[in-house]
TORKOL-4160 file (C-alpha; in steps of 0.2 Angstrom, whole numbers, padded with zeros to 4 digits, m for minus):
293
<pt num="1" X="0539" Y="0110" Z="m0013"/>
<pt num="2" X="0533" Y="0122" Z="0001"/>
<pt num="3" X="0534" Y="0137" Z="m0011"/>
<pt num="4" X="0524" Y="0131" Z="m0023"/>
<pt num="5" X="0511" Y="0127" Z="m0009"/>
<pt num="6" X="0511" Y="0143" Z="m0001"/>
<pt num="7" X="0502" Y="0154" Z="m0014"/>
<pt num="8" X="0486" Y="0139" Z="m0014"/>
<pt num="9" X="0487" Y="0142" Z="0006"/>
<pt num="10" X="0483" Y="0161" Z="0004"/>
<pt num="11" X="0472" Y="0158" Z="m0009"/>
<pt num="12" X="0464" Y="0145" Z="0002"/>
<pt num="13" X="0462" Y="0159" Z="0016"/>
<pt num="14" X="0455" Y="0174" Z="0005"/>
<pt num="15" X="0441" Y="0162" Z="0001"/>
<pt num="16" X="0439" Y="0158" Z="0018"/>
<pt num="17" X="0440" Y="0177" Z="0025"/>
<pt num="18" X="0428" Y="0183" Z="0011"/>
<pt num="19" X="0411" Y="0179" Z="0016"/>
<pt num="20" X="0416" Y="0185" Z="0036"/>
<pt num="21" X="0423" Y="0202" Z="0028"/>
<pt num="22" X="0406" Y="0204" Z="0017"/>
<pt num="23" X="0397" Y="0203" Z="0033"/>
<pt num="24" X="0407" Y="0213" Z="0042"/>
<pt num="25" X="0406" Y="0228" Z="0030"/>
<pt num="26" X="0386" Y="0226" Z="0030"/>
<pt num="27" X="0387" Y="0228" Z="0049"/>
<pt num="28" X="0395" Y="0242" Z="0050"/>
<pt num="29" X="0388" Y="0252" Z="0032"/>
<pt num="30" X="0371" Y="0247" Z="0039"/>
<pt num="31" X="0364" Y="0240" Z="0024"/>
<pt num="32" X="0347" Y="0233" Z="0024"/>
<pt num="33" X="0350" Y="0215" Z="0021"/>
<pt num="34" X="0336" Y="0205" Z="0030"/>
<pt num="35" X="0344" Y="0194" Z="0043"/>
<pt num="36" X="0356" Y="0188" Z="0029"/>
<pt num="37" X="0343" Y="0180" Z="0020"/>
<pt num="38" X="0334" Y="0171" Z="0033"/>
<pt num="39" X="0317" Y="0180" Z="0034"/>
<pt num="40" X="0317" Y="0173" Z="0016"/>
<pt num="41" X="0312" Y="0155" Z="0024"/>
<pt num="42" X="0293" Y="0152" Z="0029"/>
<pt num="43" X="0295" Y="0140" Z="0044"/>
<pt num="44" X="0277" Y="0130" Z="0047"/>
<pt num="45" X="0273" Y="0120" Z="0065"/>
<pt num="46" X="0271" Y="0102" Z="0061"/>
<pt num="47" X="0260" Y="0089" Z="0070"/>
<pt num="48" X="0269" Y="0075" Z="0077"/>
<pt num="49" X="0270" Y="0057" Z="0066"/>
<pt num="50" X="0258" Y="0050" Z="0078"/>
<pt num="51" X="0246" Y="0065" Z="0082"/>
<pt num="52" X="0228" Y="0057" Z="0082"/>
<pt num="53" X="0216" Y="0066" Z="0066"/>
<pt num="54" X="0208" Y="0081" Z="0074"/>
<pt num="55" X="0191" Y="0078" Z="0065"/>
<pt num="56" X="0180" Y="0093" Z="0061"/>
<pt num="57" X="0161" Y="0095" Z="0067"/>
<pt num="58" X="0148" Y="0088" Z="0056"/>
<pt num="59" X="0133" Y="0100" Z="0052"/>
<pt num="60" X="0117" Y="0097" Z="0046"/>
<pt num="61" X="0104" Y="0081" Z="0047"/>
<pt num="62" X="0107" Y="0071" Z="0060"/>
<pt num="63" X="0103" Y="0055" Z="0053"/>
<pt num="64" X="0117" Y="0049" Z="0047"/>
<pt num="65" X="0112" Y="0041" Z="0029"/>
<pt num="66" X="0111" Y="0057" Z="0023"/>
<pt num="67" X="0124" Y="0061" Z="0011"/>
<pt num="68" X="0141" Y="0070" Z="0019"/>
<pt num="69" X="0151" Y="0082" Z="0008"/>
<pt num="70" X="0169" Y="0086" Z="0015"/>
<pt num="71" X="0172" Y="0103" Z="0008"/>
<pt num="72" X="0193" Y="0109" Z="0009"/>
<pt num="73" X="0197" Y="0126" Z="0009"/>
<pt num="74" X="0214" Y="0127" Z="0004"/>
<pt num="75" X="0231" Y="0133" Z="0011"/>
<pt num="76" X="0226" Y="0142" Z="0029"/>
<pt num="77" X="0238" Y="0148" Z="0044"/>
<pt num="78" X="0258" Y="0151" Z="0040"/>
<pt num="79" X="0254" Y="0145" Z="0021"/>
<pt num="80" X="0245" Y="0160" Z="0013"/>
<pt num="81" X="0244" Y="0150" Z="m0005"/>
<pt num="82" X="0245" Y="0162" Z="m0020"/>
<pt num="83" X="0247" Y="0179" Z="m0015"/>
<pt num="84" X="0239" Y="0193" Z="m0027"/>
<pt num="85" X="0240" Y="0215" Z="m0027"/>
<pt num="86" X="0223" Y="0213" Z="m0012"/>
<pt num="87" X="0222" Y="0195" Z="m0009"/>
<pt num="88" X="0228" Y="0180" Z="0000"/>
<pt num="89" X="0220" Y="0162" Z="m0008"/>
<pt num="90" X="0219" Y="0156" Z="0010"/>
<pt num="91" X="0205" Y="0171" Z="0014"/>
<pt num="92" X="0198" Y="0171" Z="m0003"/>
<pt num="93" X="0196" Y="0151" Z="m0003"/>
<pt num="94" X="0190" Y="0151" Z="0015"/>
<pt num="95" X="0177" Y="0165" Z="0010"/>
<pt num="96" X="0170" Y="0153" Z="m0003"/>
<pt num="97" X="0169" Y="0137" Z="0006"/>
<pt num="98" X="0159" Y="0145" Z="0019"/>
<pt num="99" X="0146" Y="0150" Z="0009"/>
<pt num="100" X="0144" Y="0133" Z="0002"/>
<pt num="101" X="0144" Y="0126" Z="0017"/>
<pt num="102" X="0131" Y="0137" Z="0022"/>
<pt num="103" X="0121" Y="0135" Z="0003"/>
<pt num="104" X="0121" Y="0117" Z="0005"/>
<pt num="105" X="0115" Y="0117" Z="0025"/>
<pt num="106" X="0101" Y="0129" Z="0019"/>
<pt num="107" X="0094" Y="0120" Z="0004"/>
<pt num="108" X="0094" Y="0104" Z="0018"/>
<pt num="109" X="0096" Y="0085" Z="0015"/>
<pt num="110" X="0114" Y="0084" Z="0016"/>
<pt num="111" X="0126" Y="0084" Z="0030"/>
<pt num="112" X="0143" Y="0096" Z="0026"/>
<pt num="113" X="0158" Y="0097" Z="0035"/>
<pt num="114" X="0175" Y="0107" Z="0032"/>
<pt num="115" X="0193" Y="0102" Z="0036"/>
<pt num="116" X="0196" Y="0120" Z="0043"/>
<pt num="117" X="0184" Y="0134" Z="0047"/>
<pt num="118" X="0197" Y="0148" Z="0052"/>
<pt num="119" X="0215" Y="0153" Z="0049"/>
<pt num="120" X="0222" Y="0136" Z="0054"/>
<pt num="121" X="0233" Y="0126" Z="0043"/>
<pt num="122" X="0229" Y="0107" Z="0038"/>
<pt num="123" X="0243" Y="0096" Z="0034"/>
<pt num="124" X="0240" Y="0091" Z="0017"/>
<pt num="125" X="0241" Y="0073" Z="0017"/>
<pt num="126" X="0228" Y="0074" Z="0032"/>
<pt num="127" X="0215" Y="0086" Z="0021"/>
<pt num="128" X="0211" Y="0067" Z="0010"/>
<pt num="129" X="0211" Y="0057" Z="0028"/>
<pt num="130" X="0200" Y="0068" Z="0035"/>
<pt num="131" X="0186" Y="0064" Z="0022"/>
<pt num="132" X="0189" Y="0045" Z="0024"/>
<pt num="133" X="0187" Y="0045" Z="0042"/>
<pt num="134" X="0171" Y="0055" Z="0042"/>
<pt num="135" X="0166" Y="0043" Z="0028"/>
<pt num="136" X="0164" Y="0058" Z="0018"/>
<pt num="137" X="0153" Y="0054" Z="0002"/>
<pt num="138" X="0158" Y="0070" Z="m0010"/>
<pt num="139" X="0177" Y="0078" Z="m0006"/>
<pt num="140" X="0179" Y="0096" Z="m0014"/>
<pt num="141" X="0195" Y="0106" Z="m0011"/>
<pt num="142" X="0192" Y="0124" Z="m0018"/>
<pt num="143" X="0206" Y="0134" Z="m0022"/>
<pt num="144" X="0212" Y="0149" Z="m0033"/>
<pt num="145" X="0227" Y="0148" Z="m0046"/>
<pt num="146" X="0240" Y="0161" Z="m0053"/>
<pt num="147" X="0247" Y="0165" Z="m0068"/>
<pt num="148" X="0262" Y="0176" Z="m0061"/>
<pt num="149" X="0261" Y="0193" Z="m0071"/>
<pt num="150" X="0249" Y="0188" Z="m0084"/>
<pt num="151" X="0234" Y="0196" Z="m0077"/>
<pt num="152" X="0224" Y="0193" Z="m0090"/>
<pt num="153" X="0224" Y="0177" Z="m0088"/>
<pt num="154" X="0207" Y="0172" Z="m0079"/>
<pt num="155" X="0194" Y="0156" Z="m0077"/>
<pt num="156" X="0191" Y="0142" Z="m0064"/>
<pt num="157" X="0197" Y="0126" Z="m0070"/>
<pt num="158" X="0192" Y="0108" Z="m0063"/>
<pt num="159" X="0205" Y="0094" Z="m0055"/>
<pt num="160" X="0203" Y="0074" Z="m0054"/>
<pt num="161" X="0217" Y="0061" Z="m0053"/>
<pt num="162" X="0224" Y="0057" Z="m0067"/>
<pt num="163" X="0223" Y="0039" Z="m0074"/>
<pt num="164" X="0241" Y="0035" Z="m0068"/>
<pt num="165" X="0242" Y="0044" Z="m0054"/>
<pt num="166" X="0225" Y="0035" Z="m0048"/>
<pt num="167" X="0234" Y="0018" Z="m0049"/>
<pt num="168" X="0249" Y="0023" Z="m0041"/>
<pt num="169" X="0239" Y="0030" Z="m0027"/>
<pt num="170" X="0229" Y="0012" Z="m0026"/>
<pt num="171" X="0245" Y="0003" Z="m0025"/>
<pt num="172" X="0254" Y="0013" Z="m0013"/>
<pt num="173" X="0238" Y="0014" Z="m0003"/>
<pt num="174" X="0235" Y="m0004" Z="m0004"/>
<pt num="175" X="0252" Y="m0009" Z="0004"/>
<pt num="176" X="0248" Y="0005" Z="0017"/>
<pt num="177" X="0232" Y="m0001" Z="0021"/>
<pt num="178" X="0233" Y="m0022" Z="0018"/>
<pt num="179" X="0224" Y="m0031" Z="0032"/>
<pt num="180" X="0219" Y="m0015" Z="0041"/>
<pt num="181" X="0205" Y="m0008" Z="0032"/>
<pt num="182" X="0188" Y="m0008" Z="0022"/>
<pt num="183" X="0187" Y="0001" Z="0007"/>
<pt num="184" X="0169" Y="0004" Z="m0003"/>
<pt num="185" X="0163" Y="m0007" Z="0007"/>
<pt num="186" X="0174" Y="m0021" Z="0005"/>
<pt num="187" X="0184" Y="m0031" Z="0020"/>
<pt num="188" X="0203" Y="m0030" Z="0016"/>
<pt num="189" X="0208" Y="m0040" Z="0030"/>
<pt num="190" X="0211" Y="m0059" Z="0026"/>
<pt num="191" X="0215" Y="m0056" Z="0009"/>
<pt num="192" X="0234" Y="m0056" Z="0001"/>
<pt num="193" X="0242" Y="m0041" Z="m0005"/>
<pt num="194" X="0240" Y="m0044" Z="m0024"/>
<pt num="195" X="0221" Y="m0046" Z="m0022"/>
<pt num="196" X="0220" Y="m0031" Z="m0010"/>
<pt num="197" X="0230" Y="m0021" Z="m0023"/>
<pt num="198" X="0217" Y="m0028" Z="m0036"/>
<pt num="199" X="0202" Y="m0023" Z="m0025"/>
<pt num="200" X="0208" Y="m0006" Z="m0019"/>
<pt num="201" X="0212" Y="m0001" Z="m0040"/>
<pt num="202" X="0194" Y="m0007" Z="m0044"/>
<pt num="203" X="0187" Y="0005" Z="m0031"/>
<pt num="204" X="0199" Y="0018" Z="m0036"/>
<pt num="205" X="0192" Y="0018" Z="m0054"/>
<pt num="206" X="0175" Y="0018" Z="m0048"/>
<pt num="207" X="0180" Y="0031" Z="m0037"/>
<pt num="208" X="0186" Y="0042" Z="m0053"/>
<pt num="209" X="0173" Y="0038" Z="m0063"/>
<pt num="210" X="0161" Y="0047" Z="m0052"/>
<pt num="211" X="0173" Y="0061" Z="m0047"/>
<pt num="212" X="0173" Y="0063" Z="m0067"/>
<pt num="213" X="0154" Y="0062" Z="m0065"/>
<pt num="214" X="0152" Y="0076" Z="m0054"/>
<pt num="215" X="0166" Y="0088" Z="m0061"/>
<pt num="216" X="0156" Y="0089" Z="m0078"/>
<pt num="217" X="0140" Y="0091" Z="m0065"/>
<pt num="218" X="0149" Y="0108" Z="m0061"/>
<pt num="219" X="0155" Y="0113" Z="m0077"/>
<pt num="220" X="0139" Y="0112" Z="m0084"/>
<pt num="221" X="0129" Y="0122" Z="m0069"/>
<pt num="222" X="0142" Y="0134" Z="m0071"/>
<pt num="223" X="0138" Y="0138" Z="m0089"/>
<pt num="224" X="0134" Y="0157" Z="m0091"/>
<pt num="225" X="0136" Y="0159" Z="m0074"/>
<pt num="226" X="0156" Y="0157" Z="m0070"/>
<pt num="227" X="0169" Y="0159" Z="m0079"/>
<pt num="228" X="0178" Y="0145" Z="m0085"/>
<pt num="229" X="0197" Y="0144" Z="m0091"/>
<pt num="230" X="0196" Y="0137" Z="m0109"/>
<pt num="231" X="0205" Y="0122" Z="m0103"/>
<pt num="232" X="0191" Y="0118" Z="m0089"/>
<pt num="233" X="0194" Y="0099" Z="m0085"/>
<pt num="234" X="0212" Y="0092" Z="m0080"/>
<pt num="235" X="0218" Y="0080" Z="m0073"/>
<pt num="236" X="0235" Y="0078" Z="m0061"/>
<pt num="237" X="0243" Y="0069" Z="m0046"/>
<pt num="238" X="0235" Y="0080" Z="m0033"/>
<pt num="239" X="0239" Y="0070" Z="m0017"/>
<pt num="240" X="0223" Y="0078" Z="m0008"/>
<pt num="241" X="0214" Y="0067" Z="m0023"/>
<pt num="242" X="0220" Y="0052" Z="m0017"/>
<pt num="243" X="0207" Y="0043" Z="m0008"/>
<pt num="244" X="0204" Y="0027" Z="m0015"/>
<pt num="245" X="0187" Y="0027" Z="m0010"/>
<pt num="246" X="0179" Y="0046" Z="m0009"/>
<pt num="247" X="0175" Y="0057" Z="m0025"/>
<pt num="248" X="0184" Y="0070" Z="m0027"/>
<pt num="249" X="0188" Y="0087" Z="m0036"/>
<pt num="250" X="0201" Y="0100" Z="m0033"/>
<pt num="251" X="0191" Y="0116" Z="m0039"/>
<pt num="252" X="0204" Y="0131" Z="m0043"/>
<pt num="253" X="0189" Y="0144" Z="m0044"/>
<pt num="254" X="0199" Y="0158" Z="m0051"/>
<pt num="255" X="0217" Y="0167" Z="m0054"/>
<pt num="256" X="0221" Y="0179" Z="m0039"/>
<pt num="257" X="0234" Y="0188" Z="m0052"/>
<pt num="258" X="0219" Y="0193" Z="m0059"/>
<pt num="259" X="0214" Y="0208" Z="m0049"/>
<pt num="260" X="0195" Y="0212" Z="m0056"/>
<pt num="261" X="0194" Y="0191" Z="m0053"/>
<pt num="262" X="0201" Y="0190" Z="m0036"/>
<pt num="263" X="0190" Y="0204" Z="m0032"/>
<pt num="264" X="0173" Y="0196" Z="m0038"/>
<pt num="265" X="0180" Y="0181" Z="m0032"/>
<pt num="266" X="0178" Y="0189" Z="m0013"/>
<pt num="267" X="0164" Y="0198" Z="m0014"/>
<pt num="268" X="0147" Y="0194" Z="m0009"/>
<pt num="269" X="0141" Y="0191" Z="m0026"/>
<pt num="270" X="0155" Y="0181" Z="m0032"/>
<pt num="271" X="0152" Y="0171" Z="m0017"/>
<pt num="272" X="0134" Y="0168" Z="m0021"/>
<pt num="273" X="0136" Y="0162" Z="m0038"/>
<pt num="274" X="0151" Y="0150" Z="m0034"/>
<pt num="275" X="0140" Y="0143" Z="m0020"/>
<pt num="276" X="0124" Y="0144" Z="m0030"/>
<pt num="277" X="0132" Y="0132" Z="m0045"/>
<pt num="278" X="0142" Y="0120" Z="m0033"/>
<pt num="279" X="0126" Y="0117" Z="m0023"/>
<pt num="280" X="0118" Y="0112" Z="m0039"/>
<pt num="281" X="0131" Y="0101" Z="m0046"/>
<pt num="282" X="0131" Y="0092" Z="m0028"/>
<pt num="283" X="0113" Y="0090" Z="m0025"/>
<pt num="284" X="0112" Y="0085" Z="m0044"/>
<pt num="285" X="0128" Y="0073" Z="m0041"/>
<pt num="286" X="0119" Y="0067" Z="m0026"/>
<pt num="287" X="0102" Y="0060" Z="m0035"/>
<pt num="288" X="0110" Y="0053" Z="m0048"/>
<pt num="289" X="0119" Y="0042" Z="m0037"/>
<pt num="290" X="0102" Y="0038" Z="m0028"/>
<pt num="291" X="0093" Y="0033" Z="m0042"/>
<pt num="292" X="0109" Y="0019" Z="m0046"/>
<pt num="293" X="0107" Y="0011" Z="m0032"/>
């Protein structure tokens, strides 16, 4: 018996001894192997489970009936996004929202404010919270898409929730939320969990309905003026769409592998433009919603 054993014990041990001799020989030849793989892992800082929402300032008309508009810019801090020959989508996005923020705050009549205003990263779970406890009335997270190698490949394209993801998310937000909070108006507390879930999914379609509302708003200002992929409107599970109770789009307002896009993307001009057509869709968005009521 031990002699057929033997030769699975050395065996055994080469296997064992090969990965401390492969380091070893890298030590001592030198080679540039960075940390053995370990700079290869982007490590983040993560608030604490029970970290209160650090809400953002709120700018614009004080009376607080005028409309609020949440506007995300996303990725930020340790998460750079998509990464192009120039440009970081953290910079680029965080570029664009500020001159909306500052379009929108100049045309007046409507409060803005934005889940980050510098380098800093938001959690994204806590982008969507953010705009519900400001009772935000319009949600727009702007971002900017990649298409790896294919730089040709340009055009903004337009996000809501899709159909099933929007009754997921009114499920799993109703069995969060059950006899703890109002939504559209409506007092969940008292109710049973089957007519919260009814409640909260009828709010989430009405929800969707005028997120739909407002992205073809900005399709339709953009004409002639941005470009557009040629599949313009989507919809996906997008978790910082979520809200069962604030409109909402996710606005990828370009491709960062494009290098002539990413660079009028952060330029002045770019920035104009972008800003010019979102703070028409929103003031647009805003009056129709008025004159419904």
């Amino acid at each position: 018996m031990w002699p057929d054993i033997v030769p699975y014990r050395f065996q055994i041990g080469l296997l064992l001894a090969f990965p401390v001799a492969m380091a070893a020989a890298i030590y001592l030849l030198g080679l540039n192997v960075p940390l053995l793989g370990r700079s290869y892992v982007i490590t983040m800082p993560l608030p604490a489970a029970d970290n209160r929402l650090d809400l953002p300032e709120i700018l614009g008309p004080a009376d607080p009936s005028r409309p609020l508009v949440v506007i995300d810019a996303g990725h930020g801090g340790p998460d750079p996004g998509t990464v192009g020959e120039a440009y970081r989508e953290k910079d680029v996005v965080l570029g664009l929202a500020r001159v909306l923020q500052e379009s929108l705050l100049a045309n007046g009549g409507i409060r803005v404010a934005m889940t980050r205003d510098d380098d800093s990263l938001i959690v994204l779970d806590e982008r969507a919270e953010i705009a519900r406890a400001l009772d935000a009335d319009l949600f727009i997270s702007i971002h900017a898409d990649s298409a790896g190698d294919r730089e040709a490949v340009e055009g903004a394209t337009i996000y809501t929730l899709s159909e099933t993801a929007s009754s997921e998310a009114a499920a799993v937000f109703a069995e969060r939320e059950n006899n703890a909070d109002i939504v559209n108006g409506v007092d969940l507390s008292g109710n049973d969990e089957a007519v919260n879930s009814i409640l909260v999914e009828l709010s989430q379609r009405l929800t969707s309905e005028k997120s739909a509302g407002f992205a073809s708003l900005i399709e339709r200002e953009g004409e002639g003026i941005l470009r557009f992929h040629p599949q313009t409107r989507r919809s996906a599970a997008l978790a910082v769409l979520r809200a069962p109770d604030v409109p909402a789009v996710l606005f990828e307002a370009g491709f960062i592998s494009n290098p002539e896009e990413a660079r009028v993307l952060a330029s002045p001009e770019g920035q104009r433009q972008f800003a010019t057509v979102l703070t028409r869709a929103i003031r647009i968005y805003f009056a129709r919603q008025a004159e419904s009521q």
